[in-house]
N, C-alpha and C positions, 0 to 999 in steps of 0.2 A: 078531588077537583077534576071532575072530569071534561070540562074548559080547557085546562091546560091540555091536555092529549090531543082535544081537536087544535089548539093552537098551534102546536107544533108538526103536524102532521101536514099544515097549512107553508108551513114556515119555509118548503124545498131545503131543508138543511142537506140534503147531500148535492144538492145544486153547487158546481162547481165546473168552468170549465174545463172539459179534459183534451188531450193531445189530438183524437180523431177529430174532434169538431173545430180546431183552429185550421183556418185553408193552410197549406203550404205556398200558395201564393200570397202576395202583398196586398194591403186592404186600403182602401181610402178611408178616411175619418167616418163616413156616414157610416158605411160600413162595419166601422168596429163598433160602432155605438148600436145598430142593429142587432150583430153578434150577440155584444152583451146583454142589452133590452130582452131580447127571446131567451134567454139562457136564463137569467139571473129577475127574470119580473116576478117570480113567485117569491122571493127575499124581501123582497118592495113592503113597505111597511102603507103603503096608500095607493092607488091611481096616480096621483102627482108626483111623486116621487120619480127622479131619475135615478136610474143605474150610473149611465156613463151619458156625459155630454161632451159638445166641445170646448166649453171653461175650464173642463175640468183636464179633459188632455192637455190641452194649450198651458195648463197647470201644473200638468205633473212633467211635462217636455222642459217648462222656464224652470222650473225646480231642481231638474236633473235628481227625478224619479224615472227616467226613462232616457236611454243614449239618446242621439239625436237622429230623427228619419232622414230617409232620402228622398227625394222627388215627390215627398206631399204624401208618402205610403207607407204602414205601417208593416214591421216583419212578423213573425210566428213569435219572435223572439219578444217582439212590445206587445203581443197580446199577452204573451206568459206572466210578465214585471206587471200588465196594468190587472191580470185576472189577483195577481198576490198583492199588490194595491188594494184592488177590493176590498178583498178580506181584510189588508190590516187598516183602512182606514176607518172602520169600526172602535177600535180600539187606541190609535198611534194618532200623533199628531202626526203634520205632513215633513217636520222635521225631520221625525223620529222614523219615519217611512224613508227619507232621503238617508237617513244615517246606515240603516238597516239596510237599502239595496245598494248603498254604493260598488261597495267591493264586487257586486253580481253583475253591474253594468259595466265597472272597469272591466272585468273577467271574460264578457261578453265579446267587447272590444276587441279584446287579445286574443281571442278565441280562445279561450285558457279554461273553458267550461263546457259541461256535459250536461248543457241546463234542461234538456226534455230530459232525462235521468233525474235530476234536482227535482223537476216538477213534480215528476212521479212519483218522487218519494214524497213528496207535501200530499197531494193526491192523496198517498196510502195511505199518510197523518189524519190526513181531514176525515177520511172515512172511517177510521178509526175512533177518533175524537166523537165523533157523532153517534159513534155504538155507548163509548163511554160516555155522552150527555144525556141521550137515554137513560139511562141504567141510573146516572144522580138524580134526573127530575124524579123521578120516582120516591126513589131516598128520600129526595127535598120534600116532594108532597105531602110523604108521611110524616116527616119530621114536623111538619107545618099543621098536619092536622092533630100531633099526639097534642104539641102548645094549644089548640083552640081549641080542644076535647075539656084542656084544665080551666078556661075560663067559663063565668056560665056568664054570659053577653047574650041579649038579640039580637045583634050584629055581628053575628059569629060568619057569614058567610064574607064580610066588606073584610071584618077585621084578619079570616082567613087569606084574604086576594092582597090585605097589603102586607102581611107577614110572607107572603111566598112572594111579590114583586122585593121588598128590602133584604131577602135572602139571596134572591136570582143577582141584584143589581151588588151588593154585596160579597158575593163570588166573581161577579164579571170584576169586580174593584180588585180582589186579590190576586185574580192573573191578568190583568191590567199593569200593576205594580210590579210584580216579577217580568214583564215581557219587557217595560220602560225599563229596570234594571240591567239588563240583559241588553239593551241598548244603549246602554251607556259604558257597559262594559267593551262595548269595541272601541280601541284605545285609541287615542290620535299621541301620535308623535309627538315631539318638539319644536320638530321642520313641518308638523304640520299632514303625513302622510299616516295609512291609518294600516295594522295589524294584521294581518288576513292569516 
């Protein structure tokens, strides 16, 4: 499947914002939506597609996915929660994204974190993660072509494209379900207050 290679090659998976490229000054909203747009348009599944708008800040501010700004400006520190946004709203509802950042926004507040450190170490996850998804498609590929070798079909090429999309989409379900786990495992109290 030699589609899949250009696909993914396509895909900027190691697109990620990193520490140098967040200003260390305050941003206005247009601004972070710019940031992200140029960082993250090779993710974009279309032209139409947005990365970041302002519904969606306005969204994750009223949610309390992100502490609350001062004076209309965003910090280093909301681009970092909205870049880990990003990525988990692929996967997370917007619940499970507020349940998952709480403790980091509280922590924020208090000063109580070393979150360019934190970042960094997701940073080093992601780029990691991405040598390992490599190395499965591949696996995947072949495993998808030994199955379509045993059928004798003249649709072996459609029936090869939906046996590796019901694979791919079939593993993003299995750590989907472990991630949702993993967030439910953060405990809330009695009173209501949660685990850290």
């Amino acid at each position: 499947m030699e589609k899949i290679r250009e696909i993914i090659e396509q895909l900027g998976l190691h697109s990620n914002l990193t520490l140098d490229e967040i200003p260390n000054i305050d941003l206005y909203m247009d601004q972070v939506i710019q940031l992200f747009e140029n960082k993250f348009r090779d993710s974009k599944r279309n032209d139409e597609e947005k990365v970041l708008t302002k519904t969606m800040i306005n969204n994750y501010a009223k949610g309390k996915l992100i502490f609350p700004i001062k004076n209309k400006k965003y910090s280093k520190e909301h681009l970092i929660l909205m870049s880990l946004i990003y990525q988990l709203k692929g996967a997370l509802s917007i619940n499970d994204i507020q349940t998952t950042l709480d403790g980091l926004n509280k922590r924020i507040i208090k000063e109580d974190i070393e979150l360019e450190s934190f970042y960094n170490s997701y940073l080093n996850l992601s780029q990691k993660n991405v040598a390992d998804f490599n190395e499965d498609i591949n696996e995947r590929v072949m495993d998808v072509n030994e199955e379509v070798s045993k059928m004798e079909d003249q649709n072996a090429p459609y029936l090869e494209q939906v046996l590796m999309i019901s694979s791919l989409v079939h593993m993003s379900n299995l750590y989907r379900k472990v991630a949702e786990k993993l967030v439910d495992e953060i405990v809330i109290e009695k009173d209501g207050k949660r685990h850290r």
